[in-house]
DRENMIKOL-450863 format. One record per residue: residue number from 0; residue in one letter; chain; z, x, y of N, C-alpha, C in turn. Coordinates in Angstrom, 3 decimals, decimal comma. Example, Ala and Ser with C-alpha at 12.3 -4.5 7.8 and 13.67 -1.06 7.14 Angstrom:
<pts>
PT   i aa ch       nz       nx       ny      caz      cax      cay       cz       cx       cy
PT   0  A  A    7,800   13,190   -5,690    7,800   12,300   -4,500    7,800   13,200   -3,300
PT   1  S  A    7,080   12,850   -2,250    7,140   13,670   -1,060    7,870   12,900    0,030
</pts>
This chain:
<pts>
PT   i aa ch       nz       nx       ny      caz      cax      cay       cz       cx       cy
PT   0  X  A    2,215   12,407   -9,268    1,574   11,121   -9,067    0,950   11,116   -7,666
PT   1  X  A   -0,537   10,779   -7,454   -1,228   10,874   -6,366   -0,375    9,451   -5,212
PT   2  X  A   -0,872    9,784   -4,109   -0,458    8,839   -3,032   -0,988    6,999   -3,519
PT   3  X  A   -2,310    7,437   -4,233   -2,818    5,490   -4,291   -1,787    5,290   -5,664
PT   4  X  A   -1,406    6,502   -6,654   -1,119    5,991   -7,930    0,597    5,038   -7,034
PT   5  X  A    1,138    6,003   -6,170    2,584    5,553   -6,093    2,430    3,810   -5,375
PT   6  X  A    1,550    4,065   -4,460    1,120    2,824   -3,572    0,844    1,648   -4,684
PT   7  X  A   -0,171    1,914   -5,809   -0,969    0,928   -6,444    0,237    0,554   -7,293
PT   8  X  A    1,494    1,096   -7,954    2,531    1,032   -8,426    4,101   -0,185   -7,423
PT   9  X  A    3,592    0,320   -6,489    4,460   -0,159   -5,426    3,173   -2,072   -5,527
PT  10  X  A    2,561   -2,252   -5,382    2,302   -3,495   -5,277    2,412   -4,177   -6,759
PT  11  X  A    2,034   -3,411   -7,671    1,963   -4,087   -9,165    3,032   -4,339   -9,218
PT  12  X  A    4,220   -3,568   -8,909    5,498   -3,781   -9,848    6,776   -4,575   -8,873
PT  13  X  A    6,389   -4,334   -7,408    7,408   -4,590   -6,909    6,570   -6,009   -5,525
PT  14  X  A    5,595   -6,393   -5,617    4,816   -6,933   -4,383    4,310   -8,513   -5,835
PT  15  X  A    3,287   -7,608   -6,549    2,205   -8,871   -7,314    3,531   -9,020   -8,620
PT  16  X  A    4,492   -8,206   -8,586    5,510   -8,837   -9,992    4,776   -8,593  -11,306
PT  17  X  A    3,731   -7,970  -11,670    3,418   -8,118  -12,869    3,446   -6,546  -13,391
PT  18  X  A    3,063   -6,092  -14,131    2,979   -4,839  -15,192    1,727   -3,933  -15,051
PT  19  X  A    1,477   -3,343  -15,599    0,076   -2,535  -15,888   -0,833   -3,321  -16,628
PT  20  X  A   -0,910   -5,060  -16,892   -2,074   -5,865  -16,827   -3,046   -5,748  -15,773
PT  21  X  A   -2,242   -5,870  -14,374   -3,344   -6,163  -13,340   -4,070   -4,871  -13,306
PT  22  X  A   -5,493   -4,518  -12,694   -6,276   -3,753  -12,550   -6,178   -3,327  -11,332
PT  23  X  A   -6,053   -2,426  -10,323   -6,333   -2,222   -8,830   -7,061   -1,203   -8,407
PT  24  X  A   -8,098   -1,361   -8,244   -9,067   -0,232   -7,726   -8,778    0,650   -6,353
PT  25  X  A   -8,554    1,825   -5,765   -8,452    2,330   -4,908   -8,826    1,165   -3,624
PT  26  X  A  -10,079    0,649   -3,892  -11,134    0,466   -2,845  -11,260   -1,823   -2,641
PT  27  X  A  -10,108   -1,759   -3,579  -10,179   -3,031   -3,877   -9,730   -3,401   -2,669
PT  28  X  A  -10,516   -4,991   -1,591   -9,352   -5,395   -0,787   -8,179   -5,883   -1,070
PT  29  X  A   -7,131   -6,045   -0,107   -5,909   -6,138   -1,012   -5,796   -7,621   -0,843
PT  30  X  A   -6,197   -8,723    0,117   -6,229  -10,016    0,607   -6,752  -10,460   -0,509
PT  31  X  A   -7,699   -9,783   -1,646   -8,094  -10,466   -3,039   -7,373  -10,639   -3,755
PT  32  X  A   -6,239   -9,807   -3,453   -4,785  -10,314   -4,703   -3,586  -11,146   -4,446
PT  33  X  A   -4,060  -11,054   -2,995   -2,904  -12,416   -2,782   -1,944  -11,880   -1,728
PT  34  X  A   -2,079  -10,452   -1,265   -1,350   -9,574   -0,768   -1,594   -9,979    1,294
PT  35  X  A   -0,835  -11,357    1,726   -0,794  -11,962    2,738    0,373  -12,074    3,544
PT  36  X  A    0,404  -12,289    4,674    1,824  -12,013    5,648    2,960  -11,650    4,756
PT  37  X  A    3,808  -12,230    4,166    5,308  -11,721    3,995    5,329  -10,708    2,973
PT  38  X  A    4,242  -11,286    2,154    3,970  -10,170    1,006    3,720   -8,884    1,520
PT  39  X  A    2,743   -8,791    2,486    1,973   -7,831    3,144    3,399   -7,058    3,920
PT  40  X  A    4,213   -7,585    4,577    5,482   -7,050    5,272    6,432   -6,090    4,626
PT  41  X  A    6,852   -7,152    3,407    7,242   -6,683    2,331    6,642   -5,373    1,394
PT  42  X  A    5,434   -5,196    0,945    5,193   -3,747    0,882    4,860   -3,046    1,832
PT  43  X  A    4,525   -3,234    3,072    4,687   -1,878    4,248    6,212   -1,776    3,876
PT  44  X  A    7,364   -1,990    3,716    8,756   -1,661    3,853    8,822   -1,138    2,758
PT  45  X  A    8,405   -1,597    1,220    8,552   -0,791   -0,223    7,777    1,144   -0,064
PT  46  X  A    6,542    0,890    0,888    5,829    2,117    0,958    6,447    2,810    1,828
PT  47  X  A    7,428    2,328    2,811    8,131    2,984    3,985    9,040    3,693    3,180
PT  48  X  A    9,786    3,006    2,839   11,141    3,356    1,583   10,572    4,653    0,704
PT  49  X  A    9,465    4,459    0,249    8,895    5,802   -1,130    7,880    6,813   -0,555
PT  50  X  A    7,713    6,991    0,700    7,297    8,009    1,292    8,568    8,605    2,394
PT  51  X  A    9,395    7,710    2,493   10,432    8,123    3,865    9,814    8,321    4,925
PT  52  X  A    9,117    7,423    5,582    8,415    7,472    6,270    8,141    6,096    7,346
PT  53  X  A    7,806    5,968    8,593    7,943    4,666    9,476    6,621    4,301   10,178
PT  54  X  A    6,243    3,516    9,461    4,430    2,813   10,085    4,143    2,947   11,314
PT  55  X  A    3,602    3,573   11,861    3,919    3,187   13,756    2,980    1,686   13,815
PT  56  X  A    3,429    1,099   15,165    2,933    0,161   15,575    2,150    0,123   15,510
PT  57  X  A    0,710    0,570   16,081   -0,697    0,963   16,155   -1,409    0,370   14,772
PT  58  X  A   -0,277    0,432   13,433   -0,801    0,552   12,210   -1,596   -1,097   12,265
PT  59  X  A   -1,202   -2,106   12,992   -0,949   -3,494   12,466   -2,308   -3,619   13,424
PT  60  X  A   -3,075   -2,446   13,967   -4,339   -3,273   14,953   -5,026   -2,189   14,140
PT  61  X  A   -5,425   -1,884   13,056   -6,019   -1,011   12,406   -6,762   -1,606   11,131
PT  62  X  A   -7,737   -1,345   10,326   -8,030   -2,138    8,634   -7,166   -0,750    8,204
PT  63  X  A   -6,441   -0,194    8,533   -5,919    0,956    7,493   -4,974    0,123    5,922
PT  64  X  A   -4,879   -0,962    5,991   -4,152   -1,470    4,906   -4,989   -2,450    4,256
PT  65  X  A   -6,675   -2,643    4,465   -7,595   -3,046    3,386   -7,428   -2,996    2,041
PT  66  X  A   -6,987   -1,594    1,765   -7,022   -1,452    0,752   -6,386   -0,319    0,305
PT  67  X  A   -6,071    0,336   -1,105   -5,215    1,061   -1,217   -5,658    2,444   -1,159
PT  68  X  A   -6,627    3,423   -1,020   -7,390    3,983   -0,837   -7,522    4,190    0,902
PT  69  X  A   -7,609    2,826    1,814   -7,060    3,249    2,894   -6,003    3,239    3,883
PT  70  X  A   -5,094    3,085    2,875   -3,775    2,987    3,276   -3,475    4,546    2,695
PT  71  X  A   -3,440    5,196    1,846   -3,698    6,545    1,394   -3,892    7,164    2,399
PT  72  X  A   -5,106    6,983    2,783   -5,560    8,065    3,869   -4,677    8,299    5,062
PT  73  X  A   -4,317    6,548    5,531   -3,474    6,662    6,622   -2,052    7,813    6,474
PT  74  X  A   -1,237    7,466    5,294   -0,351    8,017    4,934   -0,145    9,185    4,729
PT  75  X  A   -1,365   10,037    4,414   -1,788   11,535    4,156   -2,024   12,030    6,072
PT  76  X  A   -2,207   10,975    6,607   -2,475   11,683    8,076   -1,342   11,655    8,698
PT  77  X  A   -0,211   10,616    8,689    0,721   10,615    9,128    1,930   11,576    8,093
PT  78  X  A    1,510   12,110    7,114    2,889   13,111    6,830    2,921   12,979    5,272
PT  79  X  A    2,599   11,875    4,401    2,738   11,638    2,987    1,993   12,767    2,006
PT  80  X  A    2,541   13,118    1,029    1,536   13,769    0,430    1,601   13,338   -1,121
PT  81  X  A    0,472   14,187   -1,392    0,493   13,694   -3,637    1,527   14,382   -3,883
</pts>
């Protein structure tokens, strides 16, 4: 399973609560789904947890979490892989 499939999995199932109804495009912003402060907190910690891995600070003055596609990238630079 690629890095956006585990990510795009991590918001459907455990962030937006719903199933493989919702649609999420790599490139989709994520503020279009509703994905705002606590929510937003709440999956940086679900994606921390399923990569084993710790956001550095820096991350939160960055658009690296626009979207899932570039949150990917970030994650592939800091150590994550498919």
């Amino acid at each position: 399973m690629s890095v956006e499939d585990r990510i795009r999995r991590i918001i459907k199932k455990r962030i937006l609560k719903r199933g493989e109804d919702v649609e999420i495009s790599d490139t989709q912003p994520l503020d279009r789904l509703g994905i705002e402060s606590l929510a937003f907190l709440r999956m940086l910690t679900e994606v921390e947890k399923e990569f084993s891995l710790q956001i550095a600070d820096d991350f939160w003055d960055q658009d690296s979490w626009n979207s899932i596609s570039s949150l990917a990238d970030y994650l592939r630079r800091n150590g994550a892989g498919d």
